[in-house]
C-alpha positions in Angstrom: -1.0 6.1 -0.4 -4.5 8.3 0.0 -5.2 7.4 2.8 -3.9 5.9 6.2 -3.5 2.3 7.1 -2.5 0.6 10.2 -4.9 -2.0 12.5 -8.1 -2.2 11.9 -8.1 0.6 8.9 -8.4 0.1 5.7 -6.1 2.5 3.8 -6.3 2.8 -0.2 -2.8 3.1 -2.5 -3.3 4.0 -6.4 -1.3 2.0 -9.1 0.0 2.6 -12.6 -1.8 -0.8 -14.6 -1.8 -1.1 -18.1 -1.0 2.7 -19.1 -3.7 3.9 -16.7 -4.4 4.5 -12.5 -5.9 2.2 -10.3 -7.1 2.4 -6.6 -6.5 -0.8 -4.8 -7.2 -1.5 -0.9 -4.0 -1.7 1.4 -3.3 -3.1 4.6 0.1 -3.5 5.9 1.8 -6.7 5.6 2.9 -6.0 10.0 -0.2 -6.0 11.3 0.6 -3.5 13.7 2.2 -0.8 11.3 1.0 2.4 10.7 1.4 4.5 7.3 0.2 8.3 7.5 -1.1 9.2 3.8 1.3 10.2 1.4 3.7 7.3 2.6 5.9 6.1 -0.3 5.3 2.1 0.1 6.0 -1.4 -1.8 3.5 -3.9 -2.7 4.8 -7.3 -1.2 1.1 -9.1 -2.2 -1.9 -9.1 -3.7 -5.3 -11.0 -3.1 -7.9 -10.4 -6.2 -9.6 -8.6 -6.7 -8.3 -5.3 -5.5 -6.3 -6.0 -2.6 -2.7 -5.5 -1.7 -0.3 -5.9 1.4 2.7 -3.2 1.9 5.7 -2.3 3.9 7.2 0.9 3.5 10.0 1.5 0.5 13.0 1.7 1.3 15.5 2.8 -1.2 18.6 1.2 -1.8 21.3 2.5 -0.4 24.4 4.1 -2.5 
C-alpha cells in the first residue's frame, strides 16, 4: 500500500497487471480497519474500473 486506508480514506495499493504496475484505489473490506502505508495486504474484490477491497495478508502458517 502507498498510502493509508481506513474510514472515510481512500488509500491507493499498486499491482503487477500484464507485465507492468498499476495503482488501484483501496478501501478495506472491515469498514472500520485501518492499514498504515507500507501494509502487506490481499485483494478480496474488485469494482471497475480501478477499485479494490483488502484485508491484511496473512501468511500461511508452517
Amino acid at each position: 500500500m502507498t498510502g493509508t486506508i481506513g474510514p472515510g480514506l481512500i488509500g491507493e495499493v499498486l499491482l503487477s497487471v500484464r507485465g507492468g504496475t498499476e495503482a488501484f484505489y483501496a478501501y478495506p473490506i472491515d469498514p472500520e480497519a485501518t492499514f498504515a502505508s507500507g501494509t502487506q495486504v490481499l485483494v478480496v474484490d474488485f469494482e471497475p474500473p480501478r477499485t479494490v477491497y483488502v484485508e491484511r495478508w496473512q501468511p500461511l502458517s508452517r
